[in-house]
C-alpha positions in Angstrom: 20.9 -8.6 33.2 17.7 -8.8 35.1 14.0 -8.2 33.3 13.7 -4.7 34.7 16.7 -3.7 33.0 14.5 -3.9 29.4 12.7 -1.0 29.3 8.9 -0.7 29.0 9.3 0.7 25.3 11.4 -2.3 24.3 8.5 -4.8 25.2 5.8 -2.7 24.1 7.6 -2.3 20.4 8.5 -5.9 21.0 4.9 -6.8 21.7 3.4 -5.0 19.1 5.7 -6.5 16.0 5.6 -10.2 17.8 2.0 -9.4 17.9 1.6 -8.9 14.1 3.3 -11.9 13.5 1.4 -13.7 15.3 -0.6 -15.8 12.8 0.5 -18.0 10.2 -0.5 -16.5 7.5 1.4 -13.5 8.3 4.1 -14.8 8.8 4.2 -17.0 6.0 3.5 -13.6 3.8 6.8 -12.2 5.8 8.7 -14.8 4.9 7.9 -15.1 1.4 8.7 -11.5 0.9 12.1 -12.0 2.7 12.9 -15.1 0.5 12.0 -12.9 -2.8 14.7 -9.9 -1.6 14.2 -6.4 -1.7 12.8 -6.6 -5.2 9.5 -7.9 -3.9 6.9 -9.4 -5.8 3.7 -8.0 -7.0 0.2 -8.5 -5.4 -0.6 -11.7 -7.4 2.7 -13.2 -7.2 2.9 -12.7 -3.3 -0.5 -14.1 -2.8 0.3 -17.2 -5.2 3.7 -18.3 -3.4 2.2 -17.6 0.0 -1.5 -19.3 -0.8 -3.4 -16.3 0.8 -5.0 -14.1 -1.8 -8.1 -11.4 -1.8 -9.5 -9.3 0.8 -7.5 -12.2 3.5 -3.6 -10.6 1.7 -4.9 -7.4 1.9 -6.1 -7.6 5.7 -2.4 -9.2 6.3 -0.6 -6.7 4.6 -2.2 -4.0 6.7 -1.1 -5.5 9.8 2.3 -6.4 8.3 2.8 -2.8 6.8 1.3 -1.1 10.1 4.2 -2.9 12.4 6.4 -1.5 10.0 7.6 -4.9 8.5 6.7 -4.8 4.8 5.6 -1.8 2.4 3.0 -1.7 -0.5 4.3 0.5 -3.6 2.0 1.6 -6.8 4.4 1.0 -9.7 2.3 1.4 -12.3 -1.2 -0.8 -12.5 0.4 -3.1 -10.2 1.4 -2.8 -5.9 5.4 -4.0 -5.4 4.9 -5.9 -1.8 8.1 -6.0 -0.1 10.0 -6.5 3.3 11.4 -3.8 4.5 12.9 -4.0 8.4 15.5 -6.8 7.7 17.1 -4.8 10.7 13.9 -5.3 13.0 13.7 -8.6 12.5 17.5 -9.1 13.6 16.4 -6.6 16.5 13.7 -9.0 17.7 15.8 -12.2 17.4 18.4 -10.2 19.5 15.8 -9.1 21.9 14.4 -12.8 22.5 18.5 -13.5 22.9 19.8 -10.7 24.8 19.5 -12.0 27.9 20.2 -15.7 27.5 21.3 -17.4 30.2 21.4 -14.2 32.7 19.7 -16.2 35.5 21.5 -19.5 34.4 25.1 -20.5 36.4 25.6 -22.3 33.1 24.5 -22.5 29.3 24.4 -24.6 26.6 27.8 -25.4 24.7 27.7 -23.7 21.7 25.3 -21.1 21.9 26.7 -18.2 20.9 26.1 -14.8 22.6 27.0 -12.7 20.3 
């Protein structure tokens, strides 16, 4: 398969999430929602397991929620963070692998291709 064949909506969506993910403080808030399961953790908790807190989770949540990774819920006096698009987070590892080794005569042993 040869770049052209991606279409441009695939690397603009692709972009866009990859973009939101692009700091380390995001990402380390993805990731502690997606270790805690779709039970999520409050507010507090999230910020205390992922040592971001205040305005600076809030800010990250908004980018987070807004590439449609993670969602905020009101459950009574406290805000359930969870992660939500276990599927698009399998659809950008697939799209960073879907063409792997298309311009190669060879690949790697052991890569699988799915």
């Amino acid at each position: 398969m040869k770049q052209s064949d991606l279409t441009d909506l695939d690397l603009t969506r692709a972009a866009s999430t990859f973009a939101a993910l692009g700091s380390e403080q995001r990402l380390t808030v993805l990731r502690t929602l997606v270790r805690a399961g779709p039970e999520g953790l409050t507010i507090g908790e999230l910020g205390a397991r992922a040592g971001v807190t205040g305005s600076t989770l809030t800010h990250h949540m908004k980018i987070l929620a807004q590439a449609g990774l993670v969602t905020q819920t009101r459950k009574g006096r406290q805000i359930i963070c969870a992660a939500v698009a276990y599927d698009e987070l399998r659809t950008l590892s697939d799209f960073l692998l879907r063409e792997c080794c298309a311009d190669a005569e060879t690949c790697h042993q052991g890569h699988d291709h799915g």
